[in-house]
SEDONU-788983 format. One line per field, with one value per residue (C-alpha): residue number from 1; residue in one letter; x, y, z. Coordinates in steps of 0.2 Angstrom, whole numbers, plus 5000, padded with zeros to 4 digits. Example, Ala and Ser with C-alpha at 12.3 -4.5 7.8 and 13.67 -1.06 7.14 Angstrom:
2
resi <- 1|2
resn <- A|S
u <- 5062|5068
v <- 4978|4995
w <- 5039|5036
% end
This chain:
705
resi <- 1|2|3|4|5|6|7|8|9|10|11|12|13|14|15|16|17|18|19|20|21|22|23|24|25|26|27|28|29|30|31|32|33|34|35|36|37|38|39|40|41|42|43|44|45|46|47|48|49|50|51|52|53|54|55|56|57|58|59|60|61|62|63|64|65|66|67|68|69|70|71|72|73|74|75|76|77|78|79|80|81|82|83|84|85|86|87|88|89|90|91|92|93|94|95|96|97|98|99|100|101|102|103|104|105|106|107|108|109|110|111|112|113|114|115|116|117|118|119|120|121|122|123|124|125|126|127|128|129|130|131|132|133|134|135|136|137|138|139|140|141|142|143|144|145|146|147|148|149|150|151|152|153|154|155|156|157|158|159|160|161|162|163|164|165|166|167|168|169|170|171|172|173|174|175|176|177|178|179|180|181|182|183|184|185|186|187|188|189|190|191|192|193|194|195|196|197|198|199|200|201|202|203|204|205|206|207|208|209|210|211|212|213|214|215|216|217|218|219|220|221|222|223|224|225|226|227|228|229|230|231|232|233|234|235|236|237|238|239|240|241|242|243|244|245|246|247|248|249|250|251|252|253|254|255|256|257|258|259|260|261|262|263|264|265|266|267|268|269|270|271|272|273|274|275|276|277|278|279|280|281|282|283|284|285|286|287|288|289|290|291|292|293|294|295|296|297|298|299|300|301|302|303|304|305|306|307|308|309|310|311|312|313|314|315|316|317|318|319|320|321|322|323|324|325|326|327|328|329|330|331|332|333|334|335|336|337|338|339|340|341|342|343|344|345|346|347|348|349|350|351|352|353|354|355|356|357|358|359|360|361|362|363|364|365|366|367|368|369|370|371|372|373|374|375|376|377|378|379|380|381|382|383|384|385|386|387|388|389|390|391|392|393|394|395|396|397|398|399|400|401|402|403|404|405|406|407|408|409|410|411|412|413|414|415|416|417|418|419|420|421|422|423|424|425|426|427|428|429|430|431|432|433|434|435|436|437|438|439|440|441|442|443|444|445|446|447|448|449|450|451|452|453|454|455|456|457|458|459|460|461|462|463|464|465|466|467|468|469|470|471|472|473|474|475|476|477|478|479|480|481|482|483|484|485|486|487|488|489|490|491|492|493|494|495|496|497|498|499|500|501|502|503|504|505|506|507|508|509|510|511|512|513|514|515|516|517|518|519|520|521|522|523|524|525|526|527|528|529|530|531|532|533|534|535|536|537|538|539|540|541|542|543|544|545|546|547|548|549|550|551|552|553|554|555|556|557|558|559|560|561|562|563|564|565|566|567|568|569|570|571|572|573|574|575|576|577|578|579|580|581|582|583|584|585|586|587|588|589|590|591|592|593|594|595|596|597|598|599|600|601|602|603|604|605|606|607|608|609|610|611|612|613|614|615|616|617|618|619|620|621|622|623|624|625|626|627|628|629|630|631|632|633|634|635|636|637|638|639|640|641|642|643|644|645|646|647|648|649|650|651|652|653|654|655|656|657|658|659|660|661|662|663|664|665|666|667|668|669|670|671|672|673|674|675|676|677|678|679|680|681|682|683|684|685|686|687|688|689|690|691|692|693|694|695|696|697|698|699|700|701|702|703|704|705
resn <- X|X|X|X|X|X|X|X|X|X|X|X|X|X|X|X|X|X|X|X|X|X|X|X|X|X|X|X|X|X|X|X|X|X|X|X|X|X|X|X|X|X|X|X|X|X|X|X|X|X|X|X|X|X|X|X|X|X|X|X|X|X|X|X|X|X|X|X|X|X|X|X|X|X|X|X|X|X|X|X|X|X|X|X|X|X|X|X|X|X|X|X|X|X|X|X|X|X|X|X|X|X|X|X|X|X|X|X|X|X|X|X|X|X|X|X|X|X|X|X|X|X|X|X|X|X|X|X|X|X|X|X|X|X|X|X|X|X|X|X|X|X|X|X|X|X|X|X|X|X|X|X|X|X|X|X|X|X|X|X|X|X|X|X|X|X|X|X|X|X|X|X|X|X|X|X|X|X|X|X|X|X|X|X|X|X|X|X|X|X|X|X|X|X|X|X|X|X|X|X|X|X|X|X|X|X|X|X|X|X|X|X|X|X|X|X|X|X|X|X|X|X|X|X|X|X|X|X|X|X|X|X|X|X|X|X|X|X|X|X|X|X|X|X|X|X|X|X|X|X|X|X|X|X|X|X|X|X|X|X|X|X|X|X|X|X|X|X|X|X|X|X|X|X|X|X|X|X|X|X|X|X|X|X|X|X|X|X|X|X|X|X|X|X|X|X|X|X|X|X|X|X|X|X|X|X|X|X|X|X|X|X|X|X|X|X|X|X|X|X|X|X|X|X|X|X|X|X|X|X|X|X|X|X|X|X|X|X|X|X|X|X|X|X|X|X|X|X|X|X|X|X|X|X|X|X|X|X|X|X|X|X|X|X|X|X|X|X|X|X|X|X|X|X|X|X|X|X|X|X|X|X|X|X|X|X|X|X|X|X|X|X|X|X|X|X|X|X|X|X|X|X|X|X|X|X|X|X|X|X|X|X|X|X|X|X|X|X|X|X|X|X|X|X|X|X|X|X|X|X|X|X|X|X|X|X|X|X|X|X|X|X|X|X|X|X|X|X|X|X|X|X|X|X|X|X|X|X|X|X|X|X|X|X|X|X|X|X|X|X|X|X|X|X|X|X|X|X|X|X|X|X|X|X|X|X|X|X|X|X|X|X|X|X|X|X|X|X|X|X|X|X|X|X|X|X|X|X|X|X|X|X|X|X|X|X|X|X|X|X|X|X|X|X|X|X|X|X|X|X|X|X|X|X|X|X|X|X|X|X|X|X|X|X|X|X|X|X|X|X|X|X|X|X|X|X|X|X|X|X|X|X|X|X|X|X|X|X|X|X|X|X|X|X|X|X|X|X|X|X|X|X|X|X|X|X|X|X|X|X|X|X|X|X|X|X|X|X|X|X|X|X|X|X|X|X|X|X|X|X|X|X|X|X|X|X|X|X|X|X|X|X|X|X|X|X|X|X|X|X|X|X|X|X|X|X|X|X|X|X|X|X|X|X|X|X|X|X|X|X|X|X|X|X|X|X|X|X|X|X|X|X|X|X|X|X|X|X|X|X|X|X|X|X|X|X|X|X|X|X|X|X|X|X|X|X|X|X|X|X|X|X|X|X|X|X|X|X|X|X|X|X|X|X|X
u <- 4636|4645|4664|4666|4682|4690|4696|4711|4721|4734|4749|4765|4776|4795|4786|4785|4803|4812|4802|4806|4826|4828|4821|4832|4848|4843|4840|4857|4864|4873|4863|4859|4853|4833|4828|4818|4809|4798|4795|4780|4765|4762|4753|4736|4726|4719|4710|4724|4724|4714|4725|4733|4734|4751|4754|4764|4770|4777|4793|4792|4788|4802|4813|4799|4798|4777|4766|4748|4741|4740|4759|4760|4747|4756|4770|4763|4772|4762|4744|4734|4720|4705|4690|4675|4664|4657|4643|4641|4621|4615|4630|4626|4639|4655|4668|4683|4698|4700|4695|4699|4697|4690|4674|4668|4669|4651|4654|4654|4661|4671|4681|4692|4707|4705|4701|4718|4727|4722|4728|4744|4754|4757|4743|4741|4746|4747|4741|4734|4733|4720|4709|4692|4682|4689|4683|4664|4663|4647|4655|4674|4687|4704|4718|4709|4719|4713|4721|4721|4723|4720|4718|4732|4724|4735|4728|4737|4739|4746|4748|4754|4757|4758|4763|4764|4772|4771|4784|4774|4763|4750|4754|4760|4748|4750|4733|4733|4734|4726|4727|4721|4718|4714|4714|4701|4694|4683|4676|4675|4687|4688|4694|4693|4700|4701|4708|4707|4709|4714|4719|4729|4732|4730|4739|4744|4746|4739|4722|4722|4705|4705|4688|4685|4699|4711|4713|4719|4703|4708|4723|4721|4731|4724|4726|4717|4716|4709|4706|4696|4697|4686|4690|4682|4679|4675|4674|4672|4667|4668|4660|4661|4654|4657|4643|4652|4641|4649|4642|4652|4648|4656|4650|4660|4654|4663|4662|4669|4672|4680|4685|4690|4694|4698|4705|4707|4716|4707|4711|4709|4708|4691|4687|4688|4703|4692|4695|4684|4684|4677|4672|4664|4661|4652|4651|4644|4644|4639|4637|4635|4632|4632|4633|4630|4627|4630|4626|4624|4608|4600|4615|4622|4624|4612|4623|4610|4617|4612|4617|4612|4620|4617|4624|4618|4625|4625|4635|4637|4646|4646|4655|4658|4666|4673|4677|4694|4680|4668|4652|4641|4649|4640|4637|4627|4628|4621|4614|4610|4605|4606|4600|4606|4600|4602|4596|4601|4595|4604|4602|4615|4610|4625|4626|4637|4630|4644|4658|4646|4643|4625|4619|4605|4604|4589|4593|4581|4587|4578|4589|4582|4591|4580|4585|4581|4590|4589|4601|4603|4608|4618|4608|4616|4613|4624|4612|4608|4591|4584|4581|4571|4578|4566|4567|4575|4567|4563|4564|4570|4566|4571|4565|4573|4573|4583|4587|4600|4605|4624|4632|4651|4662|4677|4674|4692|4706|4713|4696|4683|4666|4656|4639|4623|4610|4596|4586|4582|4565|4564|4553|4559|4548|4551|4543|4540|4532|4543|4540|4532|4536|4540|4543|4559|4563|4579|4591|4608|4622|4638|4648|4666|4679|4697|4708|4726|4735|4752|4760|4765|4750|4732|4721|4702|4688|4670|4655|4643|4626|4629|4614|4624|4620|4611|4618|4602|4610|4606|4589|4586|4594|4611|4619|4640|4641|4660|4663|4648|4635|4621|4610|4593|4589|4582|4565|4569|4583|4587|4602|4614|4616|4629|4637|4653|4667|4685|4699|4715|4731|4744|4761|4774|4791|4799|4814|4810|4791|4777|4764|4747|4738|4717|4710|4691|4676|4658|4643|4635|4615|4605|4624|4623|4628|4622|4607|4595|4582|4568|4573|4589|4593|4603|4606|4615|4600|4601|4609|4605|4621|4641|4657|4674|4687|4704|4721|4727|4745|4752|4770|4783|4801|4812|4831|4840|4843|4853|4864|4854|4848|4833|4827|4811|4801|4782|4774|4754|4747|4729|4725|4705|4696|4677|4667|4650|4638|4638|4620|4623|4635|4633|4649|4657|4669|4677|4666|4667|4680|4683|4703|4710|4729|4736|4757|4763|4779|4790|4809|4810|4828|4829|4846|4852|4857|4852|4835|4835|4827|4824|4815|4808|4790|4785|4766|4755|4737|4729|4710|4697|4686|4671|4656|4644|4630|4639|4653|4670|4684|4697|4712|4731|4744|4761|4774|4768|4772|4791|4798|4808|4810|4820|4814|4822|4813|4819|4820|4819|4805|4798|4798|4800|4799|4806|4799|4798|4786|4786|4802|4797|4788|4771|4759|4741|4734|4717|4707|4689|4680|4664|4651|4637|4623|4624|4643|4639|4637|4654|4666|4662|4679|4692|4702|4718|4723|4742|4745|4760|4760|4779|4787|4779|4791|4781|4783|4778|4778|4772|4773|4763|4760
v <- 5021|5028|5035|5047|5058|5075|5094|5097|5112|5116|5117|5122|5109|5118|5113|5094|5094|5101|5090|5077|5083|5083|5067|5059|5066|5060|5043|5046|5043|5027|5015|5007|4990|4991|4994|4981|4998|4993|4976|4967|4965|4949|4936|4932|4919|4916|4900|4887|4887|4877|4860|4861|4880|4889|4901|4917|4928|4945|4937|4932|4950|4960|4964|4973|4983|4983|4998|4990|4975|4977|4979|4964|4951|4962|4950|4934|4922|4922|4926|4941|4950|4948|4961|4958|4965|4981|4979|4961|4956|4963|4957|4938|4925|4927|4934|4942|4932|4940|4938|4947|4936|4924|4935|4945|4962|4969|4983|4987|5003|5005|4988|4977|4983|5001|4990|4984|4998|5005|4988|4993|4980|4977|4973|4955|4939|4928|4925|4909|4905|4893|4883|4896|4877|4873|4887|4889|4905|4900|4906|4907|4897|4894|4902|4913|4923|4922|4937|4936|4954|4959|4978|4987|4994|5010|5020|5020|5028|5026|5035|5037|5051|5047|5064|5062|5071|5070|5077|5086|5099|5093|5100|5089|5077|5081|5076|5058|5047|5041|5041|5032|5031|5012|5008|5001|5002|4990|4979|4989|4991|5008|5013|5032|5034|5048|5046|5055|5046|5059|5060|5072|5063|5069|5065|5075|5070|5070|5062|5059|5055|5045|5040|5025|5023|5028|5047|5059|5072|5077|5082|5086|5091|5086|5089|5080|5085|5076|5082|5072|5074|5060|5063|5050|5049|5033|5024|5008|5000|4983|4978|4959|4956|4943|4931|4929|4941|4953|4969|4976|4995|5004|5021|5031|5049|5052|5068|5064|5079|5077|5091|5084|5096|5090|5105|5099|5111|5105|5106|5096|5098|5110|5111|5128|5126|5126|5123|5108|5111|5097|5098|5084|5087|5077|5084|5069|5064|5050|5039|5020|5014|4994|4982|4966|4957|4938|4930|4912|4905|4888|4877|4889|4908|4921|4933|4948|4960|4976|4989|5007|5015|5034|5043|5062|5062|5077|5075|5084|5085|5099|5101|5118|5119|5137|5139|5151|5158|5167|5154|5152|5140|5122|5112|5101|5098|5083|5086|5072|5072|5052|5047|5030|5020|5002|4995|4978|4965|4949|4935|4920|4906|4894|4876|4862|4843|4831|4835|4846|4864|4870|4888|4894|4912|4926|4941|4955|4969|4986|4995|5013|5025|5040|5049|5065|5070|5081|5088|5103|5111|5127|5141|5150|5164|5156|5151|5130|5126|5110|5095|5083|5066|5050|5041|5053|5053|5039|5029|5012|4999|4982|4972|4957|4942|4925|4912|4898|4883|4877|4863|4860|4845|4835|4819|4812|4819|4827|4830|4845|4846|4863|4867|4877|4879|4893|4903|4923|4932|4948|4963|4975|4992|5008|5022|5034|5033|5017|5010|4992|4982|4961|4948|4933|4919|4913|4898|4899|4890|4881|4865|4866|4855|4856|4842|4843|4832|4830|4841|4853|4853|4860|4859|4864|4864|4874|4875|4887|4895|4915|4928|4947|4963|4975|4993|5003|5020|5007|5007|5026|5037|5045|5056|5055|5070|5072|5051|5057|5042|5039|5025|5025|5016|5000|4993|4973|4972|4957|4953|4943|4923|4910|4894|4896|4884|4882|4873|4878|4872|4881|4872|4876|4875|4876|4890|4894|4903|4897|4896|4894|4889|4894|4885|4894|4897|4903|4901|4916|4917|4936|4944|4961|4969|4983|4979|4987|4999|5006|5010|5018|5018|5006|5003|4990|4975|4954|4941|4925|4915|4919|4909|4915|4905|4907|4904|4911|4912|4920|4916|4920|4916|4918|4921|4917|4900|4905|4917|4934|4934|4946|4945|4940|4939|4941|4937|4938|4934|4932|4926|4923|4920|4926|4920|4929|4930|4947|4957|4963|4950|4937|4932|4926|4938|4942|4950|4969|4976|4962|4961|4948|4949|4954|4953|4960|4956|4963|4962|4967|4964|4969|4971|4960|4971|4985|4997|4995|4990|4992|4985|4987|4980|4979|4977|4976|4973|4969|4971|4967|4977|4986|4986|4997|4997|5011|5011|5002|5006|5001|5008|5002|5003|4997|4992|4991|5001|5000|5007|5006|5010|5013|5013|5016|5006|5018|5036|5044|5031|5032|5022|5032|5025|5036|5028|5031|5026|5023|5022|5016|5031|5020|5030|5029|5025|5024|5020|5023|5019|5027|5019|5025|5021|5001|4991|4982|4997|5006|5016|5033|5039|5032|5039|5034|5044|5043|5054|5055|5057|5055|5051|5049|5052|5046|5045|5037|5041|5029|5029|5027|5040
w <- 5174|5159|5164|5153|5160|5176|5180|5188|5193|5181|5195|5191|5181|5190|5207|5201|5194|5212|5222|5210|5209|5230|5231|5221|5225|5245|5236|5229|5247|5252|5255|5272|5278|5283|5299|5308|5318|5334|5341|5332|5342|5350|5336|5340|5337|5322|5313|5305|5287|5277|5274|5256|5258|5254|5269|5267|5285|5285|5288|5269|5263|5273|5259|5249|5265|5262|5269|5268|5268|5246|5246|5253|5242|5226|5231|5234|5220|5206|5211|5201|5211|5205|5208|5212|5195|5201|5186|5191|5194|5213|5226|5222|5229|5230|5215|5218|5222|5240|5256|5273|5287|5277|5273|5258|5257|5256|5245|5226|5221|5236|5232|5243|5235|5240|5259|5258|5256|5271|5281|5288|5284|5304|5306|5293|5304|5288|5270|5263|5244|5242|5230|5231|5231|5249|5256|5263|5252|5238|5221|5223|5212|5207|5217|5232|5245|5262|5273|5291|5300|5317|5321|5332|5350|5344|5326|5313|5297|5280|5265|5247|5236|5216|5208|5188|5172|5154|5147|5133|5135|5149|5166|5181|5189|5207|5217|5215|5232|5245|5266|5279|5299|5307|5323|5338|5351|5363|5351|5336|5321|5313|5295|5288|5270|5257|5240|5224|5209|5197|5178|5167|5149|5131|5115|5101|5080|5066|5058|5039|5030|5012|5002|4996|4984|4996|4989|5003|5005|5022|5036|5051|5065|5083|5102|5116|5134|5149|5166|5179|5196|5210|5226|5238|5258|5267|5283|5289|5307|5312|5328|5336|5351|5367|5358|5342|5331|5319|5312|5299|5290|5275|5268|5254|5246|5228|5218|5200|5190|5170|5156|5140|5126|5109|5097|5078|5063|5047|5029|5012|4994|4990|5007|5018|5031|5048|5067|5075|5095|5106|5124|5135|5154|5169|5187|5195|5215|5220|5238|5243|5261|5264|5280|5283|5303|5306|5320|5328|5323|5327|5323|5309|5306|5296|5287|5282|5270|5263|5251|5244|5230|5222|5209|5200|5182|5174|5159|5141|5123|5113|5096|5086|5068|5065|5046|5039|5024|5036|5033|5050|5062|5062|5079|5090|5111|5119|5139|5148|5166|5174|5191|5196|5213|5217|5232|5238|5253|5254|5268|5268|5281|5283|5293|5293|5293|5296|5281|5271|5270|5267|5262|5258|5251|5245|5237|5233|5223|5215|5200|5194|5181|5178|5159|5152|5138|5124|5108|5099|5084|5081|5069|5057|5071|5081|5096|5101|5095|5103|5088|5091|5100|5101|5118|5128|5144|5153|5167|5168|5184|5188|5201|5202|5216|5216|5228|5227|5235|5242|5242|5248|5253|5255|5243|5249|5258|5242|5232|5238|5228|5228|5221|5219|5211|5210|5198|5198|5192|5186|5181|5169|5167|5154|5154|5139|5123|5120|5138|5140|5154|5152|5167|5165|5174|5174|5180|5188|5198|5197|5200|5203|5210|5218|5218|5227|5213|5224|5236|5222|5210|5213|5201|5201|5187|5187|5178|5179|5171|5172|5170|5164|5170|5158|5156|5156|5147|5131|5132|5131|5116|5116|5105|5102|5092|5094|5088|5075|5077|5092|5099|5096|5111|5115|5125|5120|5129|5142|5150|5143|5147|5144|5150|5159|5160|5166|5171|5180|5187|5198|5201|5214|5207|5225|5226|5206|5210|5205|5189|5186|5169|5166|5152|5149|5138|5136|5126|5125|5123|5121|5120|5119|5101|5089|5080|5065|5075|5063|5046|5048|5065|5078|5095|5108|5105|5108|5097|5098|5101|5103|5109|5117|5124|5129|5140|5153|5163|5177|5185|5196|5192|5205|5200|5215|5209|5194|5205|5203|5223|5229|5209|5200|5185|5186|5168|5165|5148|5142|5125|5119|5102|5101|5086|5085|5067|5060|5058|5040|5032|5040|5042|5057|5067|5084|5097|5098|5104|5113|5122|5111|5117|5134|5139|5155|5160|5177|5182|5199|5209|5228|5230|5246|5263|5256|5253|5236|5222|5203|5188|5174|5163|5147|5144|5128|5120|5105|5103|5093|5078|5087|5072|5070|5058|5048|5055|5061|5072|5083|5092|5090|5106|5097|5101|5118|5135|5143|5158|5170|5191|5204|5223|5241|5255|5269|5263|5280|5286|5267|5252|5237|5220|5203|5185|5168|5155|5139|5134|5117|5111|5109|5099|5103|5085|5080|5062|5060|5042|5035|5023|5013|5025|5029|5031|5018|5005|4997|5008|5013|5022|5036|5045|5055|5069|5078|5090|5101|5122|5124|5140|5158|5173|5190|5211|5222|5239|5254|5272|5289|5302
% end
């Protein structure tokens, strides 16, 4: 679905600043050395680690005192958790970077991180760090963390509290967290979560409009707000029983709820001075239920899983231009109502034959979004009258089924080979006057390798034929009328299809950390991009062919060689180049707004036989041009995002963590330039935007009950 952004109480901002003001003075106290608290439970017994694995205890992560099980693989030496895509193609095989127990986590929405945050962190035995192509996991490569947990007899519970404050204009964040119970009993695991992802941001500055010869015709003075609010409830069971067979159950209920209200001051040369008011809204709930059962089978297991997933969009945009010279008010709003169901079965059936792994895997999958939308125009009488929108209700399907083959084995001691290969059909339906249903069939699979170099090097390679997901909003029409441009829609669409390769290498440098290097491309076919629709209209449609390539890096440098003990520097960095033909020129340029440049860099020090610690980051992005037809734009965060932290591990029982944020006084910029109908006619109008959000002051306040 299409975030679009939430409401939240305005609470009072001198309620933030004591709460803030008493903690920090009790942080303020001497510090004390941590407490080791209650015996640890006895160790059970889980499976040895996969040899060539890099294993991690609790002992290893004492001194960042952790809470949950996610504190703890936030400080495994260089490794960045990788989701599984929540708008990946049906469940699929495996492709996250994270396992529990050395399973999948069968759930989309409600994602493995969020699972990991409710693990105490008691309850994690060990974590390994492994080459995904040694595992018996179809789909997973490079660097995979295996975490082994056991559930506590006695329940648990855990929490954070993350209260936020810009220090100009917005009100205090104060509803963002999570909490969680755990515990079991019998043979049955039991997790109930609650969280509420919530969002108070805006921006304020000015806009500045110039024609084509650079003339200033417009200035405006803007102000953003944004208020969203997604409070979510979950649960999860596991059951084993005496014969081996594991039943596992998740369930999570959301409601999502935004307010965004943009307020504009206008004036230029010959023009009236006038006051622009934006507002966009979405009340949306939505639920997802999945499971999955394995059991022994014949002389391997079935694995069946299912999954089940709603959401009620009611979402709107509506724009109002009051002029200082009495003429009527101008205006449009844009309703649109979306219901969105996927329904997913998935059987896995898994054997070993001498050294080799073996799977074979069916997936059946049923994807509806059922549209109606609809615009309108203000009158000189001031009321909305409807205007007529082409493609505006309908209902799009997909029924889609695919089946694939796996292959996995050790080629020597030091060399493992894992493989699949499968293919997918699909129907595609549409309903409407511009329905028309169409049937594909299409290949997939991989072939990936890992290869333990020496005791210090892994490296791993993969190739793999990929088949997107489509986005079905684009194949119905939608009106932006605050951005000023809308999408005619799309019936032709298919899902994008590329060939997908890369190769990595992850080095332990012993007491300095560790690193790891990810060489990768693809060649894209059908990638998704804005195309000519009708004479004068445009909408997300196929090209034929794009590339994208790129380097990754992530590390961990640890300082206590160099005499700076309990300190380390974590660095990520991301850097791709896209080449893809443009529609009207026919020139080659990046993809749209495609992420071109990532930085993130983190200085954390631990100070020895004490409770705390301190840091500071510094992270920053470039991205690509996102073309239009008409139009082009793209947004400008320099010089990039500083701050700094200061956190005490044993706060009566609690870890409390002050920061700040943007220290540099980053400006979120934006340009935007207008043309007279097609790009590659004169310029209408641009604009560039820079507005200012000064300052964030945070907490962070954890602990377990």
């Amino acid at each position: 679905m299409m975030r679009r952004a939430g409401t939240i109480q305005r609470a009072d901002s001198k309620t933030f600043w004591m709460a803030s003001a008493g903690l920090l003075a009790l942080m303020a106290s001497p510090a004390s050395a941590q407490e080791t608290g209650d015996a640890p439970p006895p160790v059970p017994t889980l499976p040895a680690a996969v040899e060539g694995a890099k294993s991690y205890t609790p002992a290893d992560f004492a001194r960042f005192a952790p809470k949950t099980a996610r504190d703890m693989l936030a400080q495994v030496p260089g490794f960045i958790i990788r989701q599984a895509d929540e708008e990946r193609r049906g469940l699929g095989q495996a492709s996250g970077n994270v396992l529990i127990n050395g399973e999948r986590f069968s759930g989309k929405s409600n994602d493995v991180l969020t699972e990991l945050s409710r693990i105490p962190a008691t309850d994690v035995v060990r974590i390994d760090i492994v080459d995904g192509a040694t595992l018996n996991v179809p789909g997973l490569s490079g660097q995979v963390a295996n975490i082994l947990v056991t559930a506590q007899k006695k329940m648990s519970g855990q929490f954070v509290w993350r209260p936020e404050a810009r220090l100009k204009r917005l009100p205090p964040r104060m509803t963002n967290g999570q909490a969680s119970l755990s515990g079991s009993s019998g043979n049955f695991d039991y997790t109930i979560g609650f969280s509420n992802d919530s969002r108070v941001n805006g921006n304020a500055g000015p806009e500045i409009v110039t024609n084509g010869a650079g003339t200033i015709i417009d200035r405006r003075e803007e102000q953003l707000d944004v208020f969203q609010e997604q409070p979510k409830i979950s649960l999860g069971l596991k059951h084993k029983s005496d014969s081996g067979a594991v039943a596992n159950l998740n369930a999570a209920y959301q409601i999502f709820n935004l307010d965004a209200d943009e307020f504009s001051y206008r004036s230029g040369p010959g023009q009236p001075d006038r006051t622009r008011l934006f507002h966009e809204q979405e009340r949306e709930w939505n639920y997802e239920l999945g499971g999955d059962y394995e059991f022994g089978l014949g002389g391997g297991r079935l694995k069946l899983i299912g999954l089940r997933k709603f959401e009620h969009s009611p979402y709107s945009q509506q724009i109002v231009t009051r002029f200082a010279d009495g003429r009527p008010n101008v205006g449009d709003r844009f309703e649109q109502t979306a219901d969105e169901t996927e329904s997913i079965a998935r059987a896995e059936y898994g054997w070993k034959s001498g050294p080799a792994d073996w799977q074979v895997a069916v997936e059946g999958a049923y994807n509806v979004l059922d549209v109606d939308s609809s615009l309108a125009r203000l009158t000189n009488e001031g009321l909305f009258q409807p205007v007529a929108l082409d493609n505006a209700v309908s209902t799009v399907d997909e029924k889609r089924a695919e089946v694939a083959v796996s292959y996995g084995r050790p080629l020597s001691p030091t060399l493992t080979l894992q493989s699949s290969l499968g293919g997918e059909y699909s129907k595609l339906s549409q309903s409407g006057e511009f329905g028309k249903t169409r049937i594909f069939y299409r290949p997939k699979g991989f072939v990936s390798l890992a290869w333990k170099a020496s005791p210090k090097l892994d490296l791993s390679a993969k190739i793999e034929r990929e088949v997107g997901q489509l986005n079905f909003f684009d194949f119905v029409a939608f009106v932006n009328v605050g951005g000023g441009f809308g999408n005619a829609g799309n019936p032709e669409l298919v899902p994008t299809q590329s060939w997908n390769g890369q190769v990595e290498a992850t080095r332990n440098l012993g007491v300095y950390g560790t690193a790891t290097a990810r060489l990768y491309g693809k060649l894209y076919e059908d990638i998704v991009d804005v195309i000519p629709i009708g004479e004068n209209g445009q909408a997300p449609g196929n090209l034929d062919k794009a590339t994208m390539y790129g380097f990754f890096w992530s590390s961990t440098l640890n300082l206590d060689p160099f005499g700076v003990k309990g300190a380390k520097i974590d660095a990520e960095m991301d850097f791709q180049k896209s080449r893809i033909e443009d529609q009207l020129t026919g020139e080659f340029r990046q993809i749209n707004n495609r992420r071109y440049r990532y930085i993130s860099l983190n200085f954390r020090h631990d100070i020895p036989k004490t409770d705390w610690a301190y840091g500071a980051y510094y992270e920053e992005f470039e991205q690509a041009w996102g073309y239009r037809l008409d139009i082009k734009e793209r947004p400008f965060n320099s010089p990039g995002s500083v701050g700094m932290f200061v956190e005490h591990k044993n706060l009566l029982g609690l870890t409390v963590k002050a920061r700040v944020d943007n220290l540099l006084g980053t400006q979120e910029q934006f340009t935007r330039t207008f043309y007279d109908g097609r790009r590659t006619n004169p310029v209408l109008f641009s604009e560039f935007r820079d507005r200012n959000y000064g300052p964030i002051l945070g907490l962070e306040i954890s602990g377990k009950f």
